[in-house]
Each structure stands twice: as C-alpha cells, then as structure tokens.
C-alpha positions in Angstrom: 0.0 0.0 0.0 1.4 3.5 -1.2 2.5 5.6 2.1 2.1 9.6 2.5 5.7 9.7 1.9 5.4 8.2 -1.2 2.6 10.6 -2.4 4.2 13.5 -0.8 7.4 13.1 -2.4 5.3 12.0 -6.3 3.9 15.6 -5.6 6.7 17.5 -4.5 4.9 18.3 -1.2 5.7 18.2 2.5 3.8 14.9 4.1 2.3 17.8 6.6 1.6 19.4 3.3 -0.5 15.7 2.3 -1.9 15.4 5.5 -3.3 19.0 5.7 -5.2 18.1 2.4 -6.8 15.2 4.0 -7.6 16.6 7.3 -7.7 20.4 6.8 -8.3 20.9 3.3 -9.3 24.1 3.5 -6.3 25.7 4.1 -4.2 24.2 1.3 -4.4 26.0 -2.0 -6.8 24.4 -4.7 -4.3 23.7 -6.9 -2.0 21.6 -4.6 -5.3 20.2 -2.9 -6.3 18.8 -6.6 -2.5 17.2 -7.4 -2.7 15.6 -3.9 -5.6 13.8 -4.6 -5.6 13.2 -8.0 -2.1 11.4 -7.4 -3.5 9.9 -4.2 -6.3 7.9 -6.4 -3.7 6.9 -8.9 -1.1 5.2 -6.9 -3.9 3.7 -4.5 -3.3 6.0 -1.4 -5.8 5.6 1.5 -5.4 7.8 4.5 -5.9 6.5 7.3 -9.5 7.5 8.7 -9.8 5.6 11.9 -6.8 8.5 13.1 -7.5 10.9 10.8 -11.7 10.9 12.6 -9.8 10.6 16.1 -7.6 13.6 15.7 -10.1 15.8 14.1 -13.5 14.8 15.6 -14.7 14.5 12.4 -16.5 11.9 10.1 -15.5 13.7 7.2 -19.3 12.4 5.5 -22.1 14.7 4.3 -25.5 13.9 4.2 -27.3 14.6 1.0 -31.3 15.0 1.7 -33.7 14.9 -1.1 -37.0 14.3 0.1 -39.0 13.8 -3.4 -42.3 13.5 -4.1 -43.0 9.5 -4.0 -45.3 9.8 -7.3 -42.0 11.9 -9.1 -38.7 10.4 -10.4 -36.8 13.1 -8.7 -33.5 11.6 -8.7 -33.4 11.0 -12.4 -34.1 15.4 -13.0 -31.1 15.8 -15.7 -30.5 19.4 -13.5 -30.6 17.7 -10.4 -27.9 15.3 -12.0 -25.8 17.9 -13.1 -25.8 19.6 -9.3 -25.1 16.4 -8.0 -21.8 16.2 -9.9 -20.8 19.4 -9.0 -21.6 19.3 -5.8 -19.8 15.3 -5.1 -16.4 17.2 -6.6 -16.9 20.3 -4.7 -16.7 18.3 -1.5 -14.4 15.3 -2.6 -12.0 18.3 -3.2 -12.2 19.5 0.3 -11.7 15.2 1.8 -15.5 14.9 1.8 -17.6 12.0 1.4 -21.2 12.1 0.0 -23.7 10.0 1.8 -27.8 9.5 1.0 -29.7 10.2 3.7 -32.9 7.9 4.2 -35.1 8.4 7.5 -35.6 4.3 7.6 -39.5 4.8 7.0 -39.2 7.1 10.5 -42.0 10.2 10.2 -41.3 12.1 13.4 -40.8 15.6 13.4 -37.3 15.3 14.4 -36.8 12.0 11.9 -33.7 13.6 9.9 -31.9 15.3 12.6 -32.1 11.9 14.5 -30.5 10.3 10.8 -28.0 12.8 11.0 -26.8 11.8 14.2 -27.0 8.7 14.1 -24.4 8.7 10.7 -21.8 11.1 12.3 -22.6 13.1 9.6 -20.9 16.6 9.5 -23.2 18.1 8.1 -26.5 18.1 5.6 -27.0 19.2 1.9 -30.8 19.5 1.3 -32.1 19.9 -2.0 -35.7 21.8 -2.4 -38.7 19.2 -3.8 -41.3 21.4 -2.3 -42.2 19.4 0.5 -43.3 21.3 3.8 -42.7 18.2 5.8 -41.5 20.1 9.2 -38.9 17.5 9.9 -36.6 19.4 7.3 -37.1 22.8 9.4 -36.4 21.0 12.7 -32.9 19.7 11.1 -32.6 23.2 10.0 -33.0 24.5 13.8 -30.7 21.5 15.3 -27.2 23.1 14.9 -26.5 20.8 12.3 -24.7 22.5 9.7 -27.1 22.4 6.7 -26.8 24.0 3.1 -30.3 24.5 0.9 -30.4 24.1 -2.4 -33.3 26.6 -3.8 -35.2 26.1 -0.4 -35.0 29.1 2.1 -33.5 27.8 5.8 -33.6 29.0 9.2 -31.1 27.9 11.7 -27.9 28.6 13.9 -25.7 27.0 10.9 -28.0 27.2 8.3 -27.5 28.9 4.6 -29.1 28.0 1.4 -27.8 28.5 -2.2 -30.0 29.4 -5.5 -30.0 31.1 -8.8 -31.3 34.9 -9.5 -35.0 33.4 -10.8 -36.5 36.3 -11.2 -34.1 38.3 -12.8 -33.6 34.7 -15.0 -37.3 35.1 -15.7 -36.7 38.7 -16.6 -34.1 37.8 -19.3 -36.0 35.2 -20.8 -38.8 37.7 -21.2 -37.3 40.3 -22.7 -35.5 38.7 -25.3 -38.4 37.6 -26.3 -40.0 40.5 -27.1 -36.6 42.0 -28.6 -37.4 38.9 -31.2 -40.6 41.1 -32.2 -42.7 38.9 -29.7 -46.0 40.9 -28.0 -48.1 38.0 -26.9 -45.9 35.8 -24.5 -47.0 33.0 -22.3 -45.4 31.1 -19.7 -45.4 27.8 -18.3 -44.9 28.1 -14.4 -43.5 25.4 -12.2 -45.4 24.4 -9.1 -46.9 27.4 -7.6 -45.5 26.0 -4.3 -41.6 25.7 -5.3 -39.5 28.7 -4.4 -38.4 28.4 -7.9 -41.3 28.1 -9.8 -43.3 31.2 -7.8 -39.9 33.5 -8.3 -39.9 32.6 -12.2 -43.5 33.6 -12.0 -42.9 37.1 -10.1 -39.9 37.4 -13.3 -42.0 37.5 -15.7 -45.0 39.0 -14.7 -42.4 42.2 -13.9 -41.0 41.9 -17.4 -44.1 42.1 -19.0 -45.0 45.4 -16.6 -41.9 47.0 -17.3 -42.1 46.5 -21.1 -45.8 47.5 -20.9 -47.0 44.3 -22.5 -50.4 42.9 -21.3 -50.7 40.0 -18.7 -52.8 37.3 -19.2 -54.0 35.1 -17.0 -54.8 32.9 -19.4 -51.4 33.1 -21.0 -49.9 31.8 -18.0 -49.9 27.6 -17.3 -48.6 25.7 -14.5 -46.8 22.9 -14.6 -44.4 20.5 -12.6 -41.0 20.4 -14.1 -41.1 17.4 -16.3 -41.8 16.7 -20.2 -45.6 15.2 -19.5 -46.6 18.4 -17.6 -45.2 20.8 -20.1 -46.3 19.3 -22.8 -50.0 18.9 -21.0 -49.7 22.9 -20.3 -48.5 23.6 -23.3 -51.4 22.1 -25.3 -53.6 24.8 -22.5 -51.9 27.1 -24.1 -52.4 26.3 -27.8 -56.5 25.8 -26.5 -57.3 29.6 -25.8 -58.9 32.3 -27.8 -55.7 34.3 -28.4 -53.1 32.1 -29.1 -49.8 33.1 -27.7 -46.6 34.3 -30.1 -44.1 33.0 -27.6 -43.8 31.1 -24.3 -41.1 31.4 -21.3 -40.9 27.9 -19.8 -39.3 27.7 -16.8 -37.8 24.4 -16.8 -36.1 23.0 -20.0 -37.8 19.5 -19.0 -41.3 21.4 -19.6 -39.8 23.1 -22.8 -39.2 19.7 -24.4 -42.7 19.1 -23.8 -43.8 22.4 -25.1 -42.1 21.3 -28.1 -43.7 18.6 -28.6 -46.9 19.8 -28.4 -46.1 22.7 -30.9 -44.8 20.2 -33.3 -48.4 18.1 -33.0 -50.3 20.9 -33.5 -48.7 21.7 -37.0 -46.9 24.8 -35.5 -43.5 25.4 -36.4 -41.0 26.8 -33.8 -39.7 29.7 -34.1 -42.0 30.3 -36.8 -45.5 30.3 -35.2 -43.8 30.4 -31.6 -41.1 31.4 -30.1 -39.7 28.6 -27.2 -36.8 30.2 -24.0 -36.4 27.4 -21.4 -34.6 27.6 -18.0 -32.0 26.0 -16.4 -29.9 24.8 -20.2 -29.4 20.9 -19.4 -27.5 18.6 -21.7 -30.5 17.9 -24.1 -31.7 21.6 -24.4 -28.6 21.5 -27.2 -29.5 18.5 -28.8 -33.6 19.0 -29.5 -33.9 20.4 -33.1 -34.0 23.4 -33.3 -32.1 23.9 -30.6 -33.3 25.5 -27.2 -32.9 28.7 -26.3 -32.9 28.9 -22.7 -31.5 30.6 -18.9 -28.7 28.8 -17.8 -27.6 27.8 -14.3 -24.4 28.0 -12.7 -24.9 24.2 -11.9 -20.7 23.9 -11.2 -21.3 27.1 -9.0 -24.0 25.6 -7.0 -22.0 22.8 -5.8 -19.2 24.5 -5.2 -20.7 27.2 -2.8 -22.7 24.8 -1.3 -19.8 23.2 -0.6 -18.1 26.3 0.5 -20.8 27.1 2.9 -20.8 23.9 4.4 -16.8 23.4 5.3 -17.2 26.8 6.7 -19.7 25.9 8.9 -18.4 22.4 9.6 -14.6 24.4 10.9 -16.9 26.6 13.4 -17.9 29.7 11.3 -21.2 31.1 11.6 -23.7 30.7 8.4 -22.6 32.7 5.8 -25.1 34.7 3.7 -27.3 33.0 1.3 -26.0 32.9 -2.4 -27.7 34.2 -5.0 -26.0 32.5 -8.5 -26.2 34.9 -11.9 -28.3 33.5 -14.5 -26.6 33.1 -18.4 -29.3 34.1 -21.4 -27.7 30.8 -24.0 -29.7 31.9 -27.4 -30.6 29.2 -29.7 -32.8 28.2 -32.9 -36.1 28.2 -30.9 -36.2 32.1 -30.4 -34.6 33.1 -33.4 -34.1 31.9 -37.0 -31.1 33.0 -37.2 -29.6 30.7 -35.1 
C-alpha cells in the first residue's frame, strides 16, 4: 500500500503538506489540494481514517437530503444530475464523502436530525422538492450545519444556495419580445416551489416594465417534467388568443412544449417562439435547438460546498447565495440561429 511519503514526495509536497489536504483541506491551496488527490487515487493511497476521525472529531461524511415526491422520479431530474456532480467534486475536493440520507420509513418531526446523528454526519445538503414536511425545518434549527439548495432555511448553521430566478425570468422575457414577440406566455413550475413562484414574479415584472399585457390565461402551471409541459403547453395552444411565444421555466417542460407545438402543426420559431430555464444537456441537442436561462450548476455545488466546510470548521452561516443566471440563445427564439 502507497504511504504519505510516497505521495508526498510523487507531488513535490511536505507529508504535513498531504496530510493538511486530507484533514484540513481548507487551508491548502486548490491547486496543490487537486494534485494531492488526484495522485493519491492513482497510486492507490488511503489515508488513514480511523486516526484521521480521532484527531479531528470529524466523520468527514455529508449527508445529501432529497426528500422527493414519492409519485416523481426526482432523482433522475437531468438538472438535479448535473448539481449532484458538481456538488460530489466540490466536496471530494475538500476530503469529503457524500452519503444518502434515508429516514428508515421514521416520520417524526425530528426523523432527519435523529439520521444525521445517528451517521456522524458533519453536516447536511438538502435539496428543495417542495415538501413542507417540518422534519426538514427541525434539522434546520438543530445546529447541524445544513446548506439548501433553492429552499429558504432558518437555523444557527444554516444557509441556502439558488440562482437569480426572477431576474432569470426577466431575461428570458425580454429577449423575447426584442425577437418582435407581444403575446408571450409562460409555463410556471409548481406554484408552491421557491423556484417556480420567483420565475412567475420574473415575468410578470418583465411584462410590466415592457408594458406588454398579462394574461391570465397566457400563464400555465406545470411540474418540471416533459408530461406536464407538454399537457400545459397544449392549454396554451386551446385559448382564444393564441400566444406568439412562451417562457418555460424548466427545460424539461420546454421539451414538452415542443412537442406539443410540433403536433399541433406549428413550427417553432416560426409560429412560436420557445426560452427554457435551467440549459441541461439535451436543451442543445432538441432540433432546433433550445434557447434557454442557464444555471451556474458547477457554481451551486461548489458554494454549497463552500458554505458547508465553513460551517463544519466553526464559522457562523454565511449569507445566502444568490447564482447569476446566463441568457444561451438558440434556434427556438430566433431563425437565425
């Protein structure tokens, strides 16, 4: 088995230097950090964690909470997938280990905080499915240190981490109408979802600003998936003013919407114009291509992570985040393209 001498001196490193990355990660530089441990997994290098938990008082394990909607495939969410990866070499890069967290079938009030405890976890990543079960605001209140993804937390050490929707929303909007478009719909995400409600707020303040006339029936909810934008998109096609363009705030819903479009002998962008949000892997590959907000997915898991380690060293909660949105023009806004 490789030893820390051995990787220290294949890095040209101090073994203090090697075992600061593994057991105070923080304060080596990122670039050493990543050499360290990209070496380490190459030569086979295991530190040891019985001493390195004894000396720190630390598990060195996070627990990742998703608490989905039984009847929705959560997990399987290509955005969700992409945060994920960000977010498991965010932490790996910091000596981190990302564990599921599952509650056993418990439904108490305090079922998660009692999870967390019993897994030595450090500390918690949640990730918003618009639950308000209040076990996740008791884990919130514990002390545990806990990072939100898109879900607003309250606690001691307690942050959470999301994108600029509305101003997202806002973008999406206005290029829109800078493509010539005056009667613009939108398909919403759950009314109930931080993200879907601030997407909303976007662009009914878009449409205000650029004195363009709201709707109500212009404006469809949905759920985040293909089947529920293409079912709100076909709404949509049904009323008496058929809309010009359509803001969807998921780019799961938009492939929907483009499915529908496409069955009801539309052409996009044409007949309608299409902007998504959130510019996943297939948004690129759909014909024509899918205009659309994109997320600082990377950026997500790496201030989560941030946020977390802070927390987990003894600082107090940071700030929430607030991400910048990207407008990523394609063919379904504009010919052109």
């Amino acid at each position: 088995m490789a030893t820390i001498r051995e990787l220290a001196r294949l890095c040209g490193v101090s073994p203090a230097t090697v075992s600061r990355v593994f057991n105070n990660p923080e304060v080596v530089n990122a670039k050493t950090r990543e050499q360290v441990l990209r070496t380490a997994r190459q030569i086979g290098y295991l530190p040891n964690e019985s001493a390195r938990t004894l000396a720190t008082k630390k598990s060195f394990m996070v627990g990742l909470l998703w608490d989905t909607d039984h009847r929705r495939p959560g997990w399987r969410h290509p955005f969700f997938q992409e945060i994920l990866i960000g977010l498991k070499t965010a932490l790996s890069g910091r000596g981190y280990h990302l564990l599921m967290l599952a509650t056993s079938g418990e439904h108490t009030d305090d079922a998660y905080v009692r999870a967390a405890r019993r897994h030595n976890l450090d500390g918690v990543v949640m990730i918003d499915s618009g639950t308000s079960d209040p076990s996740l605001r008791h884990l919130a209140e514990s002390g545990v240190p806990c990072v939100s993804l898109d879900r607003p937390v309250q606690g001691p050490r307690a942050t959470y981490v999301t994108s600029d929707n509305v101003g997202g929303a806002r973008q999406a909007v206005r290029h829109l109408h800078e493509q010539g478009r005056q009667a613009i719909a939108t398909i919403t995400g759950p009314a109930h979802t931080r993200p879907g409600a601030e997407r909303l707020q976007g662009y009914q303040e878009e449409l205000a600003l650029l004195r363009l006339p709201y709707r109500p029936e212009h404006v469809a909810e949905g759920d985040f998936y293909v089947t529920g934008g293409e079912a709100a998109m076909r709404r949509l096609l049904e009323t008496d003013e058929r809309p010009d363009a359509v803001f969807v705030a998921g780019d799961e819903m938009a492939v929907g919407a483009l499915r529908a479009i496409a069955e009801a002998g539309l052409k996009v962008p044409e007949d309608i114009a299409v902007v998504g949000f959130d510019d996943i892997e297939v948004a690129a590959l759909v014909p024509p291509g899918l205009t659309t907000i994109a997320q600082d997915k990377d950026g997500f898991g790496a201030a989560a992570a941030e946020a977390l380690v802070s927390m987990i060293n003894g600082a107090d909660a940071p700030p929430a985040r607030i991400l910048p949105t990207t407008l990523v023009v394609r063919g379904s806004s504009t010919p052109s393209i």
